[in-house]
MARKOLMAR-698757 format. One record per residue (C-alpha): residue number from 1; residue in three letters; x, y, z. Coordinates in nm, 3 decimals, always signed. Example, Ala and Ser with C-alpha at 12.3 -4.5 7.8 and 13.67 -1.06 7.14 Angstrom:
2
marba, kefi, c1, c2, c3
1, ALA, +1.230, -0.450, +0.780
2, SER, +1.367, -0.106, +0.714
end
This chain:
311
marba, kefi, c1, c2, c3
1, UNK, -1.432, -0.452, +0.483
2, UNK, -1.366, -0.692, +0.214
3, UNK, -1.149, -0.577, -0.115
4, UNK, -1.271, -0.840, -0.407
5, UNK, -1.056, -0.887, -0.680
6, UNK, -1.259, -0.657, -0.970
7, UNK, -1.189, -0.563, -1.320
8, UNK, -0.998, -0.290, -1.318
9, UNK, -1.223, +0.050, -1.448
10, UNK, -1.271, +0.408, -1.328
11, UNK, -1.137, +0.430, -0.999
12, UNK, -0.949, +0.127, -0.983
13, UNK, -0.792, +0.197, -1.326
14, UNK, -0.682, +0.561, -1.157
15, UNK, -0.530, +0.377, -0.871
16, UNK, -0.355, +0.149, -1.100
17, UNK, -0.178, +0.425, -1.253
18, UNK, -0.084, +0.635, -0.943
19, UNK, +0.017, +0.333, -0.821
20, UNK, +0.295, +0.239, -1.094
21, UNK, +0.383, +0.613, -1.026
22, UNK, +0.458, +0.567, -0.726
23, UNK, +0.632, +0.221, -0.772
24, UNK, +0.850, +0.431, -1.013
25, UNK, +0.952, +0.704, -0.798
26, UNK, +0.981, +0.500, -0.487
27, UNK, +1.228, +0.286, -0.724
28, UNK, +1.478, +0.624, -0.729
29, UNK, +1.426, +0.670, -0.342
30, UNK, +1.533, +0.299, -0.314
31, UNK, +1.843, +0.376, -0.562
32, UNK, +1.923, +0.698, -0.386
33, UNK, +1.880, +0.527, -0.036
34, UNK, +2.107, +0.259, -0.105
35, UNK, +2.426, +0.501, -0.227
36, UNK, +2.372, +0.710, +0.121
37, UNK, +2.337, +0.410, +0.318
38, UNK, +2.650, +0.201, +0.144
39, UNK, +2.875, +0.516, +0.086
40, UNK, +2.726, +0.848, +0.200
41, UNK, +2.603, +0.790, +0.553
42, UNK, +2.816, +0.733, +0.869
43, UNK, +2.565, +0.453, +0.983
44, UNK, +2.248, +0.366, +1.017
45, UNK, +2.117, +0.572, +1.308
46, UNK, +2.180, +0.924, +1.129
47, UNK, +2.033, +0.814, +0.851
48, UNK, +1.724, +0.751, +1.024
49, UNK, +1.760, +1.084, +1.201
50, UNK, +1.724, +1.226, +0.840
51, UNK, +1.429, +1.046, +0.714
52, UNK, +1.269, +1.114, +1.097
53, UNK, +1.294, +1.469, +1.020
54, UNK, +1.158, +1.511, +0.631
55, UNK, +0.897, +1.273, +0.767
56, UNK, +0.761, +1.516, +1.098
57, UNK, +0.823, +1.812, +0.867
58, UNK, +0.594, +1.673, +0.566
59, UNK, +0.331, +1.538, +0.852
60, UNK, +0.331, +1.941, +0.962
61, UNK, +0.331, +2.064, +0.545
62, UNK, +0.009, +1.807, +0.516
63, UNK, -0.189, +1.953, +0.837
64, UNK, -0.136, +2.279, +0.778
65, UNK, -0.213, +2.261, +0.401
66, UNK, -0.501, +2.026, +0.450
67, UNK, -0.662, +2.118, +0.788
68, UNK, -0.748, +1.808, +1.029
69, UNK, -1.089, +1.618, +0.939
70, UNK, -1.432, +1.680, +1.149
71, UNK, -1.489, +1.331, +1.211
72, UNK, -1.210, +1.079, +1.288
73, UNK, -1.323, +0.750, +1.400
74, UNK, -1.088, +0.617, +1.668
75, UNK, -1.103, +0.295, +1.569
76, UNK, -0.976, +0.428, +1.172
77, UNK, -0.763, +0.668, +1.308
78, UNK, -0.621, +0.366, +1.551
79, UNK, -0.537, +0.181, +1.220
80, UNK, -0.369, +0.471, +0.975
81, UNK, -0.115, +0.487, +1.278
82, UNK, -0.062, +0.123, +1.276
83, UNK, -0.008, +0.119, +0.875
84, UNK, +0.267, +0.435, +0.984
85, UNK, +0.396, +0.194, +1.195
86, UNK, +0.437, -0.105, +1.008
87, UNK, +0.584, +0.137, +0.717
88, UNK, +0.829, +0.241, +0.982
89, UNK, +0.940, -0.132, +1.063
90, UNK, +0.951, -0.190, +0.729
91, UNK, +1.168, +0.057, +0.652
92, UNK, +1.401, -0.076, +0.971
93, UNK, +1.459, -0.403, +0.821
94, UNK, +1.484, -0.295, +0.471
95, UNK, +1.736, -0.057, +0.519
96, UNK, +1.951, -0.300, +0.789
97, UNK, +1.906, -0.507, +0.468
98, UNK, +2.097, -0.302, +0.245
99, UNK, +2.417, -0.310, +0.439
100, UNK, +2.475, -0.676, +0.234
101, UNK, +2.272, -0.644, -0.025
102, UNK, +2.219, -0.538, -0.332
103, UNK, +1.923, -0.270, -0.408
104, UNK, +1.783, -0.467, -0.671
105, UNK, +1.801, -0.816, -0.521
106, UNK, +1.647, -0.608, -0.173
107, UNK, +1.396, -0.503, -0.364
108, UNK, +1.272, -0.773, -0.521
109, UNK, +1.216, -1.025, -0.212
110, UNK, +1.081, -0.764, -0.008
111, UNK, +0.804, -0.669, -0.305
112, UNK, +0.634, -0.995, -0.242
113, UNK, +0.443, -0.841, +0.005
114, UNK, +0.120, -0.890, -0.192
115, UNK, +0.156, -1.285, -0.119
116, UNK, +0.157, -1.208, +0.262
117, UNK, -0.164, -0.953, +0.147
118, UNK, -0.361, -1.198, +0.016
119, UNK, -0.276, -1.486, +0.278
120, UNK, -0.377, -1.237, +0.559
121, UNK, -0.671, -1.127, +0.359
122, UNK, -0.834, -1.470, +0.419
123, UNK, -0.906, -1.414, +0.778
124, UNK, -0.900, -1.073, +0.778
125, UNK, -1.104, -0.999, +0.509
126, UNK, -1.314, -1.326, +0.410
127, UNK, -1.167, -1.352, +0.113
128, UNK, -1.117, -1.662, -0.041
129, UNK, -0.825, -1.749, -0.339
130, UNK, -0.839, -1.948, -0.640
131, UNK, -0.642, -2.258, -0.719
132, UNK, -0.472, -1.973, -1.016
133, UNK, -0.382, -1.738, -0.708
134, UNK, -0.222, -2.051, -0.512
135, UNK, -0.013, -2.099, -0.822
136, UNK, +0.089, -1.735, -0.815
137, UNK, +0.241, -1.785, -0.483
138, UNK, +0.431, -2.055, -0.569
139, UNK, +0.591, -1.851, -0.852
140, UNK, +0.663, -1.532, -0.656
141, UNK, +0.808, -1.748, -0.320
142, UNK, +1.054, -1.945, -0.622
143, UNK, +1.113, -1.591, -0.783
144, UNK, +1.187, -1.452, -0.476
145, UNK, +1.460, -1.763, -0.330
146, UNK, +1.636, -1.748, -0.709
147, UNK, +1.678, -1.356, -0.689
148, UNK, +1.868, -1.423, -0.316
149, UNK, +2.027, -1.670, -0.445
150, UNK, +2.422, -1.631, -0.552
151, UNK, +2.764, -1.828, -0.659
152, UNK, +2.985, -1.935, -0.359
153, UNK, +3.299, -2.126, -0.330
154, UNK, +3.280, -2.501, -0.277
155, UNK, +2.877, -2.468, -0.328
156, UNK, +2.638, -2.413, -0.600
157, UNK, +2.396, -2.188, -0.455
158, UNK, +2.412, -2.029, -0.091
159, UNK, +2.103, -1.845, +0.056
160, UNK, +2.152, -1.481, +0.162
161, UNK, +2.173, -1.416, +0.496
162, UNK, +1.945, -1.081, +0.422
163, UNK, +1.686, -1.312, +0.305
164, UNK, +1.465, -1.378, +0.648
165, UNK, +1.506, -1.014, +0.722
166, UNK, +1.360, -0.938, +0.398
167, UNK, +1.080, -1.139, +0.422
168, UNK, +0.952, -0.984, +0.774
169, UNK, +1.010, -0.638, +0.554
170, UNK, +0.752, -0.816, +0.337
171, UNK, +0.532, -0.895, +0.590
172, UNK, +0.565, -0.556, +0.801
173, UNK, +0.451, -0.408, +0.435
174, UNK, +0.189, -0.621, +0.340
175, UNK, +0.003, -0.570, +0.721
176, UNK, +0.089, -0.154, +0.650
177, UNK, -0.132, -0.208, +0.285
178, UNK, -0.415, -0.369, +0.472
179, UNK, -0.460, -0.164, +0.765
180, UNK, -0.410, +0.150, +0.575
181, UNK, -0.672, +0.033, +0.326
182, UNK, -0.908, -0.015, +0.621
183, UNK, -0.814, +0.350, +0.755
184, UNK, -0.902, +0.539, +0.432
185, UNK, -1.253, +0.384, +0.446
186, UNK, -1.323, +0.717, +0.686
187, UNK, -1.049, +0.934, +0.655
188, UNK, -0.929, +1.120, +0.429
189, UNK, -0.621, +1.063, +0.209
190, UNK, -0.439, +1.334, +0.333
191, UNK, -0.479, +1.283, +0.675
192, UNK, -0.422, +0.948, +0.679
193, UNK, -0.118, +1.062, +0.487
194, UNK, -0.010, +1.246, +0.786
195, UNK, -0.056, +0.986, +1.057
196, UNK, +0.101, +0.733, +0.856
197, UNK, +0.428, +0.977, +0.813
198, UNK, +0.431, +1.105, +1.182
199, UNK, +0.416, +0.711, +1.304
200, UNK, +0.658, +0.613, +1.066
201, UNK, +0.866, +0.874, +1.187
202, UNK, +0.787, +0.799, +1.539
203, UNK, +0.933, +0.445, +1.542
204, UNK, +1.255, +0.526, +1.371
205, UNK, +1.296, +0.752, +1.589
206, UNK, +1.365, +0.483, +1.827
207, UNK, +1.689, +0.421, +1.654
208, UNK, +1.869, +0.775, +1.669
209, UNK, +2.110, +0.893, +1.869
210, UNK, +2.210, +1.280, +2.015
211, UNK, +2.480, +1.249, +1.819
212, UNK, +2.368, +1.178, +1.522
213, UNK, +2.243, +1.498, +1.452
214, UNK, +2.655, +1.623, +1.457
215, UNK, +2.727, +1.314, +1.258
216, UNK, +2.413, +1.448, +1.004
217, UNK, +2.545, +1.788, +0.963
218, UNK, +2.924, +1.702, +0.880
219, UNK, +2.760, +1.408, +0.650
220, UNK, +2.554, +1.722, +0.457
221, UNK, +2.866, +1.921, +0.387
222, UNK, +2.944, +1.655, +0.127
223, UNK, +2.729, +1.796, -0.203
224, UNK, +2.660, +1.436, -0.334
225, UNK, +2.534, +1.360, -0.004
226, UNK, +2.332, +1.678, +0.012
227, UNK, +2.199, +1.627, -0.334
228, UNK, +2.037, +1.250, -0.285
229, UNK, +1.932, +1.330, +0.036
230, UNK, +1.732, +1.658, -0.099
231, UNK, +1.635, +1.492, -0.380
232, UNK, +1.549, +1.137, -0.265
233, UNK, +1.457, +1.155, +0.085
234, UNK, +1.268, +1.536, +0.103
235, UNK, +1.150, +1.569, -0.215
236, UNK, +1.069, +1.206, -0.433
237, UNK, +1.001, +0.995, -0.112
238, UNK, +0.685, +1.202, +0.009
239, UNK, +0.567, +1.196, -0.361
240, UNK, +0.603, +0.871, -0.385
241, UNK, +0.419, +0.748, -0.027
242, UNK, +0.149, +1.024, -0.156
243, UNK, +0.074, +0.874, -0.466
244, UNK, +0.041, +0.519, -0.300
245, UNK, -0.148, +0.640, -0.037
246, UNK, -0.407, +0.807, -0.284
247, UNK, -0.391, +0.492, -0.507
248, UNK, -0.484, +0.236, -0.201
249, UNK, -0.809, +0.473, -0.180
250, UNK, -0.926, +0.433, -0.509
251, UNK, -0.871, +0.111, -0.605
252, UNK, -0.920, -0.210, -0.451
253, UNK, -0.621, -0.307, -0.228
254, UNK, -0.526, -0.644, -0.399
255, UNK, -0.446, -0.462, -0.704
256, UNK, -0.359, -0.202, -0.582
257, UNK, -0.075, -0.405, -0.402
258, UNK, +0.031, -0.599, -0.704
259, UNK, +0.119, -0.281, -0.918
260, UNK, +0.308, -0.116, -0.633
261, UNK, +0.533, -0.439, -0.614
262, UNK, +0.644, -0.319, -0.944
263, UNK, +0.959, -0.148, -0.766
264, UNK, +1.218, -0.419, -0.822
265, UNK, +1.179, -0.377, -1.234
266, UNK, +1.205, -0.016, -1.178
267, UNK, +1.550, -0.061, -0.871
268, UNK, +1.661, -0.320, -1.133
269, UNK, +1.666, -0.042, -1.450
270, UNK, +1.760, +0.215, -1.262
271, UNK, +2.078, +0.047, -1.055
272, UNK, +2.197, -0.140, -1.391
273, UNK, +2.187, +0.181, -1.520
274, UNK, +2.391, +0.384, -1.239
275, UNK, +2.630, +0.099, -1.208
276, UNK, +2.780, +0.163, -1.505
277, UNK, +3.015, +0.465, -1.633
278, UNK, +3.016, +0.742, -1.634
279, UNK, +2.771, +0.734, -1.327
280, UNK, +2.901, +0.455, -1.103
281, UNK, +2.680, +0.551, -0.798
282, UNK, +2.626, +0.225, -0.693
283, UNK, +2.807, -0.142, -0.721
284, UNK, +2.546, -0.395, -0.883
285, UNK, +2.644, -0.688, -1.054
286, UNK, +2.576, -0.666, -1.418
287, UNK, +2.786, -0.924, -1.564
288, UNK, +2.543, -1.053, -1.868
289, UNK, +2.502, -1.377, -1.636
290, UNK, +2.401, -1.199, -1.332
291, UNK, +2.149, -0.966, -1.509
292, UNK, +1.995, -1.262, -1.657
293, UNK, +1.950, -1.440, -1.322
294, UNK, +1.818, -1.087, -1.203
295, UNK, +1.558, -1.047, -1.502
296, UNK, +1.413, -1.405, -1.482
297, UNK, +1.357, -1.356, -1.135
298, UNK, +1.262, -1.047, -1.115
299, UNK, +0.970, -1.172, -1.396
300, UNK, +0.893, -1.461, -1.201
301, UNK, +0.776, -1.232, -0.912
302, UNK, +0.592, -0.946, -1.107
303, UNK, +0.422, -1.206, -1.304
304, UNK, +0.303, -1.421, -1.051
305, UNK, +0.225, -1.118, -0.829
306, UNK, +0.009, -1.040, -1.110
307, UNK, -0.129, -1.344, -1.142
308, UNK, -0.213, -1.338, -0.758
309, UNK, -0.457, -1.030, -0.824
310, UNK, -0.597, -1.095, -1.184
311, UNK, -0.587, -1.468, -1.206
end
């Protein structure tokens, strides 16, 4: 398969809107995901244990609802599992990620995923990039190093130690876009849906415990933690992976890819927003400095991610 970078029109134009959709609701699962894991949430594991769950249960909702295709190549159906899978690992580093980190800086490296999509693209794909497109990488891989970037005693800038775990999120993300993108080529949306849940399910699974089903029901008896996790993780997350799934099989993945990495402006409104009173869900810096440095950089990687798909 190869995805050339078109004009966006028709299809592609529908896939660039469901795909901003979904970078917009997946930007309040991020939000609501970093509160439970920060505050809400015992650790890590029975968090996991809940996403493990609203991901089998929506994998069931999908096949029942939608029946399984006639024909499903192997070879198709090999690759929608390992998008699930790479979504799962993804998800494993991100949300390790978020024990130091805040959402919006998180966000914002790991969204640079379409740089890793179009360097893998080259071999994969046969596609070949522009001296424009090389420029565009430049400006994301500077945007993202400035957004990790903070003040520190005795030093002017220290690196975040989140930032190489970030980066493999990236990179786990970027190979879930392109083998996905191959998988819908024969099957359909919703089945590909389904796989790409049950395997993401499947490898956090990895990380629960027998106990953390206890720790997950005294957790729930707290009604903020009962509300995000309804709302964010059962009801806005499956939306959300929907709407990129069906946007990755209209339009053409490069694109496709760039609007998705919209997220971080979306984490950035929505945590500067909820760090403030009368909500104070979460703790993000928004000193004016700070949400300067946080702007410019998260502009620096939506507009060079841009440029790496239009340019």
């Amino acid at each position: 398969m190869r995805t050339d970078l078109v004009a966006p029109s028709g299809e592609n134009m529908m896939g660039i809107w469901l795909a901003l959709l979904s970078a917009a609701v997946l930007g309040l699962v991020t939000v609501a995901d970093k509160r439970l894991i920060s505050v809400n949430m015992p650790d890590l594991s029975s968090f996991y244990l809940i996403i493990v769950i609203t991901l089998y249960g929506h994998t069931g909702l999908a096949i029942v609802v939608f029946g399984v295709p006639d024909q499903l190549p192997l070879v198709h159906l090999l690759l929608a599992a390992i998008a699930g899978l790479c979504w799962g690992a993804s998800l494993w580093t991100m949300f390790i990620s978020y024990r130091f980190e805040e959402a919006s800086r998180a966000s914002a490296v790991i969204h640079t995923f379409p740089v890793f999509v179009a360097l893998l693209a080259m071999p994969l794909l046969g596609e070949i990039l522009s001296i424009a497109q090389w420029l565009a990488i430049l400006i994301v891989v500077v945007g993202a190093f400035s957004i990790s970037l903070r003040s520190s005693a005795g030093n002017l800038f220290t690196i975040n130690k989140a930032f190489p775990i970030l980066i493999a999120a990236s990179i786990f993300t970027a190979l879930a876009h392109i083998s996905g993108k191959y998988a819908l080529e024969k099957i359909e949306v919703e089945f590909v849906y389904a796989v790409r849940n049950a395997c993401m399910a499947t490898f956090l699974a990895m990380f629960c415990r027998p106990k953390d089903a206890f720790a997950v029901i005294r957790a729930l008896k707290n009604p903020q933690t009962l509300a995000l996790v309804v709302i964010g993780e059962m009801i806005l997350a499956p939306i959300g992976i929907f709407l990129n799934v069906a946007a990755s099989s209209l339009g053409a993945i490069s694109i496709v890819s760039t609007v998705t990495a919209s997220r971080p402006f979306f984490v950035f409104l929505y945590g500067s927003i909820l760090s403030v009173a009368p909500f104070r869900l979460l703790d993000e810096s928004i000193d004016i400095r700070t949400l300067a440095t946080k702007a410019v950089s998260i502009a620096l990687i939506v507009g060079g991610i841009a440029l790496l798909s239009f340019g």
